[in-house]
C-alpha positions as MATLAB code, in Angstrom:
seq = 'XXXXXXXXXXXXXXXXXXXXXXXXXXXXXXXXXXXXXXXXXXXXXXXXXXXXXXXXXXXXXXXXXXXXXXXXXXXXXXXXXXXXXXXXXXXXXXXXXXXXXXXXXXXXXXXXXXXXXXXXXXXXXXXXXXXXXXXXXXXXXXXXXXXXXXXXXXXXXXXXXXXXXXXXXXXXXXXXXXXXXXXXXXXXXXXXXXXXX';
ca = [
     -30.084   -9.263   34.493;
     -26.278   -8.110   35.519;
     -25.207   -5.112   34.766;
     -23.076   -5.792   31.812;
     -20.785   -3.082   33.604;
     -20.260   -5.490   36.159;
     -18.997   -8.272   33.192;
     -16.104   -9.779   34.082;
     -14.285   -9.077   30.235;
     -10.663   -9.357   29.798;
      -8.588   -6.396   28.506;
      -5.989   -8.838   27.518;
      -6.061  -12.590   25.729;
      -3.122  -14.295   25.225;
      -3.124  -17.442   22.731;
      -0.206  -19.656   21.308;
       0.945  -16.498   18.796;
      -1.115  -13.654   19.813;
      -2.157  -11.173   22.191;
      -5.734   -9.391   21.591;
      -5.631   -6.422   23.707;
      -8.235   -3.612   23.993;
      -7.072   -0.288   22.296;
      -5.538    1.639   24.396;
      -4.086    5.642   24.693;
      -1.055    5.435   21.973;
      -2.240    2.379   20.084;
      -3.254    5.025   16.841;
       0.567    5.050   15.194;
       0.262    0.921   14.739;
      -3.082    0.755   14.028;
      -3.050    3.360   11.677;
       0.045    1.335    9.942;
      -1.836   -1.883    9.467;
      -4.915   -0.083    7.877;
      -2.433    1.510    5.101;
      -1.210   -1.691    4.945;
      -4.547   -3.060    4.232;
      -6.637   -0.651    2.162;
      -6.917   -2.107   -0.912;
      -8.152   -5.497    0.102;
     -10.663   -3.493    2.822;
     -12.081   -1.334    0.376;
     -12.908   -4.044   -1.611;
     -16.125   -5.037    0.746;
     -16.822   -1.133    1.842;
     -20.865   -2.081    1.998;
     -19.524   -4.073    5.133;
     -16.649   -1.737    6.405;
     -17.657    1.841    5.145;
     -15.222    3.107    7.802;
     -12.394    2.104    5.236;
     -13.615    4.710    2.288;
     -12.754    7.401    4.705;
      -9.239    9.290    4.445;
      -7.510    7.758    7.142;
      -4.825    9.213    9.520;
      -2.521    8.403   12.378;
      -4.718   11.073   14.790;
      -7.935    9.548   13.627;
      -6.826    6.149   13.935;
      -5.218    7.884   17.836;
      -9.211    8.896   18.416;
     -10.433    5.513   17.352;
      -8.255    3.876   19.705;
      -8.850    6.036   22.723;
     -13.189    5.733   22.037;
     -12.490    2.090   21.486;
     -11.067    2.017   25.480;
     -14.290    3.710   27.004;
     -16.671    1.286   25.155;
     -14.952   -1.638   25.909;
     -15.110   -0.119   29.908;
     -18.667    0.472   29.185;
     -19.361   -2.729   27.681;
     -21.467   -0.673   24.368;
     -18.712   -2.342   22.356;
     -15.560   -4.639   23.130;
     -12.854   -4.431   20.065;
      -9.517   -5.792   20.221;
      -5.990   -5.304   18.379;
      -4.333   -8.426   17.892;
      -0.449   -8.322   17.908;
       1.938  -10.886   17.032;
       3.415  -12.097   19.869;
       6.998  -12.613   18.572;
       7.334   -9.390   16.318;
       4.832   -7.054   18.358;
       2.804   -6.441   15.320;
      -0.244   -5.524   15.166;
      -1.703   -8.034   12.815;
      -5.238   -7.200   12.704;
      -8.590   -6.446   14.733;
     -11.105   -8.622   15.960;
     -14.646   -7.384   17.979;
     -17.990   -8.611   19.683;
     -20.123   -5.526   19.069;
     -23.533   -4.366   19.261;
     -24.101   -6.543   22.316;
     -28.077   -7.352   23.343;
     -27.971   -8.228   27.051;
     -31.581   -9.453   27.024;
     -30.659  -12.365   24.800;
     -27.973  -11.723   25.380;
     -26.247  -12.185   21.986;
     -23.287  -10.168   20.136;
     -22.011   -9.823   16.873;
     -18.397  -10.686   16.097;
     -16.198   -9.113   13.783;
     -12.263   -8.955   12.249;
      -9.924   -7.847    9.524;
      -6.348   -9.405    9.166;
      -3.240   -6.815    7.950;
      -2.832   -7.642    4.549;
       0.717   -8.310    4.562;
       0.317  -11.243    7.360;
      -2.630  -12.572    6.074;
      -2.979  -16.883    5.705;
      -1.033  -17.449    8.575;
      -4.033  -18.831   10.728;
      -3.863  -15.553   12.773;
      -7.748  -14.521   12.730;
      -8.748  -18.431   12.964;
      -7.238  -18.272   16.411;
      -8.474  -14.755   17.250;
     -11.620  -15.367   16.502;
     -11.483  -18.795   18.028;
     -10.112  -17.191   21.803;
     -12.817  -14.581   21.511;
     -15.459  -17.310   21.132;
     -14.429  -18.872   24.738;
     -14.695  -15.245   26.150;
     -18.609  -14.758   24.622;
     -19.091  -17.759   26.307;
     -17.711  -17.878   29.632;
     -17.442  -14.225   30.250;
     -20.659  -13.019   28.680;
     -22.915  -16.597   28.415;
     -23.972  -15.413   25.323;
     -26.765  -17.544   23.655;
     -26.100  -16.771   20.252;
     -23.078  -15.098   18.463;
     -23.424  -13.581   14.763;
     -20.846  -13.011   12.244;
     -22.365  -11.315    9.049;
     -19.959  -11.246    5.878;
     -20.504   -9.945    1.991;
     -21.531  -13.097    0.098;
     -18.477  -12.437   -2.513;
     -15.818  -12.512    0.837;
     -15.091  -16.092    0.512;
     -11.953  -15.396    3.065;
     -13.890  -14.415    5.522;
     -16.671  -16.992    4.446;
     -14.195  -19.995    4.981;
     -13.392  -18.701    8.184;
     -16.296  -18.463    9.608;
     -16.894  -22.267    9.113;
     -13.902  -22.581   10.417;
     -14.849  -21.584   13.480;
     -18.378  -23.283   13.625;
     -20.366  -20.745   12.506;
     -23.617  -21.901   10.539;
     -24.668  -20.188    7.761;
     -28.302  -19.037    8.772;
     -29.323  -17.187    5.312;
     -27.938  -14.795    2.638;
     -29.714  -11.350    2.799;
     -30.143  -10.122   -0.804;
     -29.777   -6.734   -1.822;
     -28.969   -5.887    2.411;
     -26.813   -3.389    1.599;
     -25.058   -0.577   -0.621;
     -22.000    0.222   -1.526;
     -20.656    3.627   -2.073;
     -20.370    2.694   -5.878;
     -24.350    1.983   -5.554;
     -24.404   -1.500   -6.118;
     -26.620   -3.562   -4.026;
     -24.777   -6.005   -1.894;
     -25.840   -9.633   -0.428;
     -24.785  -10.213    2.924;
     -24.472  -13.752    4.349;
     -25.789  -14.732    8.246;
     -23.521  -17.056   10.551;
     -24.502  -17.859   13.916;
     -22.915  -19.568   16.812;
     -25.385  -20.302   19.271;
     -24.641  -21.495   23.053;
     -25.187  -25.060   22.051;
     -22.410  -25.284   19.632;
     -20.448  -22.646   22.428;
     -20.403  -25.094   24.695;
     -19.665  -28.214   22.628;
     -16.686  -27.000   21.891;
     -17.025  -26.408   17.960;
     -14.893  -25.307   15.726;
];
């Protein structure tokens, strides 16, 4: 097996509207604006994105940004900001993470700024960083794991050609205590390289 160190990944993605970039030095100011812009509707799922109960900040989101580069170099985890090409926005975040190079196999992952949401912007993200598990990293399978009651995020998944695999009951907590169900999408490299979507 290659060292996934030696994986050719792209720091930068440009689509029709959008650029998904790595986060970079700098990047905490605008990130840290889209999260404000976006806590309401992110704290509504926090069994899924605990990171969003946290008090948030422009240096943490700074930190974030600059731990975000060295895993992506490192290949442990490869986030991406996604601006909007004609305002420079950043628009939302999208992520293969907790890679398994034996399979190999990664789990993808996104959130949309509230204010810009419905304008097809994750659809496409999501849809670029598809092509990149495939070519660049031949994954076999790609997961996408959602709360059952995120119909959003639901819909777009199936959008995108993932399968709904199973719904995990009671998976996980919330900070409120409540039990949550999660739902299972997979792509796997059959439907990769068909072109799905």
């Amino acid at each position: 097996m290659q060292n996934p160190i030696l994986l050719d990944v792209p720091e930068r993605i440009e689509t029709a509207r959008l650029t998904l970039r790595s986060p970079m030095h700098g990047d905490g100011p605008a990130l840290y604006e889209a999260v404000a812009d976006s806590l309401a509707e992110l704290r509504e799922f926090l069994a899924s994105l605990p990171w969003a109960a946290g008090v948030q900040s422009v240096q943490l989101s700074e930190i974030y940004c600059r731990n975000a580069h060295f895993s992506f170099i490192a290949r442990q985890d490869m986030p991406f900001l996604i601006f909007e090409r004609s305002t420079s926005m950043l628009v939302g975040c999208v992520g293969l993470h907790r890679p398994d190079w034996h399979t190999p196999k990664v789990e993808l992952g996104y959130w949309c700024r509230s204010t810009r949401a419905g304008n097809g912007f994750m659809t496409e993200a999501v849809l670029a960083l598809l092509q990149v598990a495939e070519k660049n990293l031949a994954a076999a399978r790609v997961e996408l794991r959602t709360d059952a009651s995120n119909l959003r995020s639901r819909a777009l998944a199936e959008r995108c050609g993932f399968v709904l695999e199973g719904v995990l009951r009671c998976e996980r907590r919330a900070p409120d205590g409540q039990l949550r169900d999660t739902c299972m999408y997979a792509r796997t490299s059959t439907a990769l390289s068909s072109g799905a979507a």
